[in-house]
C-alpha positions as YAML, in Angstrom:
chain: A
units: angstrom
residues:
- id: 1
  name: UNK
  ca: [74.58, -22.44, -43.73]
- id: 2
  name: UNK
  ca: [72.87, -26.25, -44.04]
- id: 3
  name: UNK
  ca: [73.92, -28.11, -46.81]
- id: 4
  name: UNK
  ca: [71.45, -30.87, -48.27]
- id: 5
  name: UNK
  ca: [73.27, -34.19, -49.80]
- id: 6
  name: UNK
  ca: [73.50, -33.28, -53.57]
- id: 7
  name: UNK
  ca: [72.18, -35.73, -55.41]
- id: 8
  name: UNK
  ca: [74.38, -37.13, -58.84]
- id: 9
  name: UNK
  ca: [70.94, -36.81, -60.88]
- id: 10
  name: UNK
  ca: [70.79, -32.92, -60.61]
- id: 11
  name: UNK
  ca: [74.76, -32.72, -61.44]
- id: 12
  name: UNK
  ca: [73.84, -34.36, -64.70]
- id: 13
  name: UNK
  ca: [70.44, -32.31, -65.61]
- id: 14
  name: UNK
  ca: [72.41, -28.67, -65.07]
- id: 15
  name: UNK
  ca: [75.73, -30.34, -67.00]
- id: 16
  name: UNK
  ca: [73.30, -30.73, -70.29]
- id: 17
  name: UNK
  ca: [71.44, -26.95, -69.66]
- id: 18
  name: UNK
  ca: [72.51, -25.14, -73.14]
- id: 19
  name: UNK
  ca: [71.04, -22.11, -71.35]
- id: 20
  name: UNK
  ca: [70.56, -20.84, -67.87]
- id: 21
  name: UNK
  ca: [73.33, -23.48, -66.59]
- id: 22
  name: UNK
  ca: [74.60, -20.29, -64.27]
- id: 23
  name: UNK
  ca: [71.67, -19.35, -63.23]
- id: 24
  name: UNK
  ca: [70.34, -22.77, -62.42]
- id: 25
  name: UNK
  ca: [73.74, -23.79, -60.60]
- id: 26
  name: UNK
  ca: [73.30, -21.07, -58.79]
- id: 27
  name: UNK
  ca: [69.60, -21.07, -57.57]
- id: 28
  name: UNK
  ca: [70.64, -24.84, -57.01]
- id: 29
  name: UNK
  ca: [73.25, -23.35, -54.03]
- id: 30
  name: UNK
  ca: [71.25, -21.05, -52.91]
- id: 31
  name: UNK
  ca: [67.81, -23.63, -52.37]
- id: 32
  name: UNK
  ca: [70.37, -26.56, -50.93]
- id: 33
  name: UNK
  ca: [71.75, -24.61, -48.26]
- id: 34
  name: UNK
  ca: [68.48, -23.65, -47.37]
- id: 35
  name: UNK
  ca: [67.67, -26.53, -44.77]
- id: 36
  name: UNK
  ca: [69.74, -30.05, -44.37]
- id: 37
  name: UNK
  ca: [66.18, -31.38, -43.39]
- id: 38
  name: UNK
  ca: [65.37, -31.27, -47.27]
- id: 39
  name: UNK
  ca: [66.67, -33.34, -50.10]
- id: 40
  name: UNK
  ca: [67.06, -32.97, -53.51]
- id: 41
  name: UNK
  ca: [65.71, -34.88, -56.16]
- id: 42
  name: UNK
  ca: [64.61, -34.63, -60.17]
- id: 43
  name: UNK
  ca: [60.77, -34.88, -60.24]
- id: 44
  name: UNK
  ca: [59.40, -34.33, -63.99]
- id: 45
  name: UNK
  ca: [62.82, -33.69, -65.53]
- id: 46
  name: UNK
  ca: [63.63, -30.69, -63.18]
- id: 47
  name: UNK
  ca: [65.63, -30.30, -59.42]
- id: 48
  name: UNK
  ca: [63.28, -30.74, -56.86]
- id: 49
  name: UNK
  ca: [63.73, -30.27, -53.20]
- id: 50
  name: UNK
  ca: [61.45, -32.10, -50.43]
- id: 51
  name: UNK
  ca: [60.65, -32.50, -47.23]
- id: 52
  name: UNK
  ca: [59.61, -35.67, -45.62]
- id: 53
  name: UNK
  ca: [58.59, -37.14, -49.55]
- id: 54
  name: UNK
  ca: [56.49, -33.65, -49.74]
- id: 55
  name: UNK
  ca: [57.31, -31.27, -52.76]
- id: 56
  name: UNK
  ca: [58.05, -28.00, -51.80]
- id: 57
  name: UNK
  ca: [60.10, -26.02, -54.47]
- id: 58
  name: UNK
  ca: [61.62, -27.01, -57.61]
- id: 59
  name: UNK
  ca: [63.81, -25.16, -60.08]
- id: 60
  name: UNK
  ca: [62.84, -24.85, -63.57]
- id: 61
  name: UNK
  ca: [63.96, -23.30, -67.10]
- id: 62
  name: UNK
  ca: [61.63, -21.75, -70.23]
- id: 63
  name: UNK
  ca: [62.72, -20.12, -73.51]
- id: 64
  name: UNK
  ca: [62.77, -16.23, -71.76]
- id: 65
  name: UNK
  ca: [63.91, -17.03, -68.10]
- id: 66
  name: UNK
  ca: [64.36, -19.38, -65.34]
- id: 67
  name: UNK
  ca: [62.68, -20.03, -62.05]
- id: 68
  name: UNK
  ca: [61.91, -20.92, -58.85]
- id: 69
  name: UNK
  ca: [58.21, -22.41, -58.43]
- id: 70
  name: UNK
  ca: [57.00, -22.71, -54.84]
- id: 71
  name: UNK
  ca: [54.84, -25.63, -54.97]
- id: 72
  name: UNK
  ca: [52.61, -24.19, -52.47]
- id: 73
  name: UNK
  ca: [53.51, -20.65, -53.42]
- id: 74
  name: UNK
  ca: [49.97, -19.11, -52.91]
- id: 75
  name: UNK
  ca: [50.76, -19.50, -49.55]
- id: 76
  name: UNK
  ca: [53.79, -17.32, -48.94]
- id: 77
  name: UNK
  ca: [52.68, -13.78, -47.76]
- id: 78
  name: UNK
  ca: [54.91, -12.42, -50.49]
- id: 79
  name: UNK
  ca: [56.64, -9.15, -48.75]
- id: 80
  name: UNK
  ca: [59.08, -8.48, -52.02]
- id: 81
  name: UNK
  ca: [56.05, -8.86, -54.63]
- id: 82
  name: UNK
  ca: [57.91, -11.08, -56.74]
- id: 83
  name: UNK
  ca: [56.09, -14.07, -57.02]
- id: 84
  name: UNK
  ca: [54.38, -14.54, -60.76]
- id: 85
  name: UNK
  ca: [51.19, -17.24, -60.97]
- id: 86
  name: UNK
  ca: [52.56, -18.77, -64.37]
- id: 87
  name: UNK
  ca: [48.91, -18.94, -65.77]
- id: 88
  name: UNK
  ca: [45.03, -18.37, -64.23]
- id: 89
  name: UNK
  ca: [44.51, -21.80, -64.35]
- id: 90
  name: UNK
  ca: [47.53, -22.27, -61.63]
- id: 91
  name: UNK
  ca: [45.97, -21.90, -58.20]
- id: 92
  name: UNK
  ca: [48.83, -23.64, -55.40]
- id: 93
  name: UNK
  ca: [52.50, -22.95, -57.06]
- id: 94
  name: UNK
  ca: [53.83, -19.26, -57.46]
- id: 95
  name: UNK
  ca: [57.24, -18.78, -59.56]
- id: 96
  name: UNK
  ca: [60.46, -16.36, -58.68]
- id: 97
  name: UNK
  ca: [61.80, -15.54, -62.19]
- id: 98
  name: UNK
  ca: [65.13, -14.88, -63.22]
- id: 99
  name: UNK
  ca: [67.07, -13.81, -66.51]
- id: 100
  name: UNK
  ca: [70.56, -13.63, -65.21]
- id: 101
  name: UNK
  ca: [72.76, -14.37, -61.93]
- id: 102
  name: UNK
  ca: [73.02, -10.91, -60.98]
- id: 103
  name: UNK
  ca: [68.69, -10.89, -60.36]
- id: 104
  name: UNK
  ca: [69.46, -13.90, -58.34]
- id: 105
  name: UNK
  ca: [72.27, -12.80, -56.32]
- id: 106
  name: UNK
  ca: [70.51, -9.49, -55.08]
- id: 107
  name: UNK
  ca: [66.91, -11.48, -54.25]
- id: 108
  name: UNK
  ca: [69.27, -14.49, -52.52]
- id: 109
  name: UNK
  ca: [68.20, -13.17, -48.83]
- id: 110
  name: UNK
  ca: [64.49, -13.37, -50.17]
- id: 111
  name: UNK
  ca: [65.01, -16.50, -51.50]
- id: 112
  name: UNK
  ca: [66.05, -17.87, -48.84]
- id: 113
  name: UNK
  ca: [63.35, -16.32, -46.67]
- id: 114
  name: UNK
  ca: [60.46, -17.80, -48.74]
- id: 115
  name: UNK
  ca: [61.91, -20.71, -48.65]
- id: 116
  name: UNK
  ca: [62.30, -21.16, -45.22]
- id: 117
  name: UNK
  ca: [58.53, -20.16, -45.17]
- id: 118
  name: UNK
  ca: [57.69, -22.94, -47.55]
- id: 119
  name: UNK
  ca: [59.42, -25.60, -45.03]
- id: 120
  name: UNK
  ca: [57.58, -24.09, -42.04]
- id: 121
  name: UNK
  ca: [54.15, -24.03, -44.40]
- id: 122
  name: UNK
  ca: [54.92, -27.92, -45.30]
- id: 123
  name: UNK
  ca: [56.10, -28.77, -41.62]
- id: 124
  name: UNK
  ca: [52.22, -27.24, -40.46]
- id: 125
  name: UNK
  ca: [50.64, -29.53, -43.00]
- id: 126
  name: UNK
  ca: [48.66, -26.32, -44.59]
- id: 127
  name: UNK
  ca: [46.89, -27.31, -47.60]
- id: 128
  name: UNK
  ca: [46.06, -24.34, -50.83]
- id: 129
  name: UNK
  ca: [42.19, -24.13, -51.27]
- id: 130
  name: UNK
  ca: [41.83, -24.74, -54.49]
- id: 131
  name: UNK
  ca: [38.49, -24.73, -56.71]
- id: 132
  name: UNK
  ca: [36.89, -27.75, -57.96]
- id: 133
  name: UNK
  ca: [36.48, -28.95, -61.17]
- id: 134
  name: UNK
  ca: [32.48, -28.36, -60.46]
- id: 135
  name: UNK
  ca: [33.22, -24.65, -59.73]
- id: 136
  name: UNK
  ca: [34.54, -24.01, -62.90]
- id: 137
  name: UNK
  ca: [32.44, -22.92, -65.94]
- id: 138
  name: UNK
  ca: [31.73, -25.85, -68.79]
- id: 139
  name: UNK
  ca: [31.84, -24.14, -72.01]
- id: 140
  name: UNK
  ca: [28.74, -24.29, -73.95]
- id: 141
  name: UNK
  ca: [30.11, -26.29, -76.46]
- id: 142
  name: UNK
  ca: [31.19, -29.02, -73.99]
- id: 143
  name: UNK
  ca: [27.87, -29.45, -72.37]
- id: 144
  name: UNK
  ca: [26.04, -29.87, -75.77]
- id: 145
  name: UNK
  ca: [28.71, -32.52, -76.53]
- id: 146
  name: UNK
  ca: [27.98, -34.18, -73.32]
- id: 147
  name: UNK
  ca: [24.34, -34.28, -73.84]
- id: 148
  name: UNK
  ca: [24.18, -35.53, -77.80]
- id: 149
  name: UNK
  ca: [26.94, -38.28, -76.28]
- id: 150
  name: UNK
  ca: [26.12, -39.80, -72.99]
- id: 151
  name: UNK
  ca: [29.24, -42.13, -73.23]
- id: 152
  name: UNK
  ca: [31.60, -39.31, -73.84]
- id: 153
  name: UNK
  ca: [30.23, -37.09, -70.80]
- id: 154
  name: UNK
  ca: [30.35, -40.52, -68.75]
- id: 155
  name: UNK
  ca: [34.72, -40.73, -69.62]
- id: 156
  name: UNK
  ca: [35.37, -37.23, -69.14]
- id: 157
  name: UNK
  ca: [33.46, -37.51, -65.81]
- id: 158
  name: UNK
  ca: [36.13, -40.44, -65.45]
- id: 159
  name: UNK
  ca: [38.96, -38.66, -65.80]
- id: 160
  name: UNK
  ca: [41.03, -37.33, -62.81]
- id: 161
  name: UNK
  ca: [39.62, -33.69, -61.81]
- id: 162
  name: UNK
  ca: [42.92, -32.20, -62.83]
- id: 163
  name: UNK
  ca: [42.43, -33.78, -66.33]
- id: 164
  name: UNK
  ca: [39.42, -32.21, -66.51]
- id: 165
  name: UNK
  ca: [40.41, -28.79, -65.42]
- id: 166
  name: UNK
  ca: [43.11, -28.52, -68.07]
- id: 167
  name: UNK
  ca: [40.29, -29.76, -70.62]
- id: 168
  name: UNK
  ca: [37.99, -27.66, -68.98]
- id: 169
  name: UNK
  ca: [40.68, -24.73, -69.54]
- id: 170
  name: UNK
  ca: [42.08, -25.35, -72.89]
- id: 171
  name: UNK
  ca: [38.57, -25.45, -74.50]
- id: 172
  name: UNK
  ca: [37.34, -22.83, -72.86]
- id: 173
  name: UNK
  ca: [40.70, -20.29, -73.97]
- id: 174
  name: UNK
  ca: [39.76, -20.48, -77.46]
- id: 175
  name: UNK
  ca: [37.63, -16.94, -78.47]
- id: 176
  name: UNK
  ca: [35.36, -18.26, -81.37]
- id: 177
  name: UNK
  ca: [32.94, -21.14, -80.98]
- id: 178
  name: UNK
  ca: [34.01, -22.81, -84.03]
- id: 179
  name: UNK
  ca: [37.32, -23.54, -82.27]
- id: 180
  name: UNK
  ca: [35.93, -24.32, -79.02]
- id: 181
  name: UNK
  ca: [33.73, -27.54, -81.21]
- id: 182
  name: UNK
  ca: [37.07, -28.05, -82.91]
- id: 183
  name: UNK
  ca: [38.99, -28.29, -79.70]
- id: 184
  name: UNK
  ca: [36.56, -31.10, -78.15]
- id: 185
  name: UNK
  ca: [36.30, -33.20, -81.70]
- id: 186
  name: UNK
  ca: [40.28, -33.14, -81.70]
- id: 187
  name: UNK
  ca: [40.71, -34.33, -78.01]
- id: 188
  name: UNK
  ca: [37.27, -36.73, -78.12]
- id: 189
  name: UNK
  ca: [39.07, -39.90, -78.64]
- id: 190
  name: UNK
  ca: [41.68, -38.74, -76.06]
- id: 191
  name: UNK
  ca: [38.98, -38.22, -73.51]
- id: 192
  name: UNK
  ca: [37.54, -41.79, -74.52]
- id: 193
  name: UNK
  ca: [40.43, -43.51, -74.15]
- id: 194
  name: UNK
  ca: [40.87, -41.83, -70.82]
- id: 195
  name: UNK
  ca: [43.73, -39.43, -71.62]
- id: 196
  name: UNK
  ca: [44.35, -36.14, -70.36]
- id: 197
  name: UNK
  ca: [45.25, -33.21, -72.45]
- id: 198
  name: UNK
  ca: [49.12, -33.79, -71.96]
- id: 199
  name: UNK
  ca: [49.41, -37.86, -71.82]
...
């Protein structure tokens, strides 16, 4: 099997883990002797392996389990059925999830199936179709703010489209009006100022 160079920076991140260190070291093997055409790398705060500068899976950990997120996931055809979309608003990057070594170990021929698909996906240059911002649905609340506040509807327009899908998608989760209004008076200033939801 390929080995990629391991690089010092991962080493530290799984040495400070307080949970999931044995599952992470062990996705780490599994991913880096995947291809010695990738290389490994920390992109934000987690092990990320690329390919020619381009993302293609990183390794992750939450409160419940830890993961493998395909960066262009939606692409993989997905024989096994294991891939999770973390959230509806996630539309490129599918997740393999794990709560202990053993998972790991019997999906480790899958893994490194999909990820050999993933290389071959970034190699063709295939792109996810994903919707734009103008495609998704402005909560009514929103588009009264934007029309008693030209200025404000002129920065949100500003903002990256991403930053406005979150916004878009955060407001829009909230069941009751009330906190819909309270959502966009809380973030206003952010939005202003040119912020997005997570800056």
């Amino acid at each position: 099997m390929s080995r990629i160079e391991i690089n010092p920076k991962v080493d530290d991140y799984l040495g400070s883990l307080k949970k999931w260190q044995d599952e992470m070291t062990l996705l780490r093997s599994i991913l880096s002797g995947c291809s010695d055409e990738m290389k490994e790398d920390v992109k934000w705060g987690k092990p990320c392996y690329t390919l020619g500068g381009s993302n293609v899976a990183l390794i992750h950990e939450f409160k419940d389990y830890c993961a493998i997120l395909f960066i262009k996931g939606a692409l993989l055809k997905d024989p096994a059925g294991v891939l999770i979309q973390q959230t509806q608003n996630v539309q490129a990057a599918r997740q393999i999830r794990f709560t202990h070594t053993d998972e790991i170990l019997k999906l480790q021929s899958t893994i490194a199936e999909y990820m050999a698909e993933a290389i071959a996906i970034e190699k063709a240059g295939l792109k996810v179709e994903t919707k734009k911002t103008e495609e998704y649905d402005i909560p009514e609340e929103l588009s009264l703010a934007f029309s008693e506040d030209p200025a404000f509807r002129e920065a949100f327009e500003k903002l990256t489209p991403g930053r406005q899908r979150a916004y878009i998608y955060f407001i829009s989760q909230a069941k009751q009006s009330a906190t819909r209004t309270a959502r966009i008076e809380k973030n206003r200033d952010r939005i202003l100022d040119g912020l997005g939801l997570n800056d």
